[in-house]
Each structure stands twice: as C-alpha cells, then as structure tokens.
C-alpha positions in Angstrom: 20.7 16.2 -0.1 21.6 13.8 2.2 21.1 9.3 1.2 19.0 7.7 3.7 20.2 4.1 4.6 17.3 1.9 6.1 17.5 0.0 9.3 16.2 -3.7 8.3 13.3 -3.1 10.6 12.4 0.2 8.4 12.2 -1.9 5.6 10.1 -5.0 6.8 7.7 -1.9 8.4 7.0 -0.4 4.8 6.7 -3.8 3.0 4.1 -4.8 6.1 2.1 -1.9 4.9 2.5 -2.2 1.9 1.0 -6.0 1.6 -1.6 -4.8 4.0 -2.9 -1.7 1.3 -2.3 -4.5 -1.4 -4.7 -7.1 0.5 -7.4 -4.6 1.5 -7.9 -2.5 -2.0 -5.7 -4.3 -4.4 -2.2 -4.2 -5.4 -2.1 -0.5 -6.8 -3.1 0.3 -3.7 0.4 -1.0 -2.3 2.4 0.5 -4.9 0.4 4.1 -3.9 1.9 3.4 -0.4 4.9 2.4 -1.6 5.4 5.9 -3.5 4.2 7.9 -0.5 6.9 6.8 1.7 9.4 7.2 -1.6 8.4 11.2 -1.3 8.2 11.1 2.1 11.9 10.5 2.1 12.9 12.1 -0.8 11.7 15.1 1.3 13.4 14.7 4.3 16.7 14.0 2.1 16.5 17.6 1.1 15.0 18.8 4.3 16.0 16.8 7.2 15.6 19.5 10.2 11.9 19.6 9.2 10.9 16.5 10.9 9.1 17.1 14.5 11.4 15.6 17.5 8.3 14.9 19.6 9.8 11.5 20.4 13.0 12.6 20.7 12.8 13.4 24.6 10.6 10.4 25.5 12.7 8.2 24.3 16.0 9.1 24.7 17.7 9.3 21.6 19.4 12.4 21.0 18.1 13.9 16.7 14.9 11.5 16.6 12.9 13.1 14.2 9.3 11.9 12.1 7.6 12.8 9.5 4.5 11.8 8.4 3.0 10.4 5.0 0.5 13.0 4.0 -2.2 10.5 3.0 -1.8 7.8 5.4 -1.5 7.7 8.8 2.4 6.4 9.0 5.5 8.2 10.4 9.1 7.9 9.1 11.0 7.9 12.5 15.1 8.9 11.2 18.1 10.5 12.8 20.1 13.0 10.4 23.8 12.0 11.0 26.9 13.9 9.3 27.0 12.0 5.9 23.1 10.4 5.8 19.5 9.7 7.0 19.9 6.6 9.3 15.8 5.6 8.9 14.7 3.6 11.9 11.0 2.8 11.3 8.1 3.2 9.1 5.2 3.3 11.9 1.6 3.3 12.0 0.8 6.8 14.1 -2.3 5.2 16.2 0.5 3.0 17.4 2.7 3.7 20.8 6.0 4.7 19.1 7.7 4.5 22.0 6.8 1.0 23.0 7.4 -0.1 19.5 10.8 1.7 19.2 12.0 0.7 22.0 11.1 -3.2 21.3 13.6 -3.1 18.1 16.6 -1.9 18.9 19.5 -3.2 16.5 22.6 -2.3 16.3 24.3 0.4 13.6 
C-alpha cells in the first residue's frame, strides 16, 4: 500500500465539490462526497496500476492514471511514483481534463 500525498490543487478540487454537494442537498450530502473520494483513494493505495492512462498520452505526462468515483461523476487524476501516490486533481469528468490539467501546473 502505497500513501498518497495531495497536490494543493487536489485538495481545493475535493473541498469545491464538496461545498457544492453540501449547498445543493445539504451537508451530509458533502460528507457522502467526501467519503467517496476517501475509498476512491484508499483503493488506488492498494491498487495503483488499476487506474486507466487515457490521459496519459494526450497530455504528456509519462504514469498519468484516473480513476473514477463510483457514484459521482469525478476522476482522481495521480501518478504512482517509487515511495507514494502523487494525486494531482480531483476532476469533474464532463470537464476537458486536459485543458484543466494543463492550466495548473505546480511544481513537486
């Protein structure tokens, strides 16, 4: 099982979310989001390889993987490095993940 370390970006994504589920059906609604993306790591901790690398190739960066939230329509975007899970975004999948990735690059 490998720790995932969050990009500050990542973070500020889920939180977004988050207060957006809270706003439209209530704060339990948040927390339920919340959780999601807790398993949806907690998954990819254990099984990092199982994430698809469609956006890998379009954007350039070599291990790009997703995986998606079950229940809601929101990717995990993450690189599996040696020692952790370096998670870049928490995206919206209607959105263009490329144009968004590429608009928030920070530094390692």
């Amino acid at each position: 099982m490998k720790p995932a370390i969050w990009r500050s970006v990542a973070e500020r994504d889920a939180a977004e979310a988050a207060w957006w589920y809270a706003q439209q059906a209530g704060l339990e609604a948040g927390e339920r989001f919340l959780a999601a993306v807790e398993d949806g790591i907690a998954h990819i901790s254990r099984h990092p390889a199982t994430g698809s690398v469609r956006y890998a190739v379009a954007l350039g960066i070599d291990g790009l993987r997703f995986w998606p939230l079950g229940e809601y329509p929101y990717l995990i975007l993450y690189i599996e490095l040696e020692t952790h899970l370096d998670v870049l975004r928490v995206l919206h999948a209607q959105r263009d993940v490329p144009d968004w990735m590429g608009a928030t690059k920070e530094p390692k």
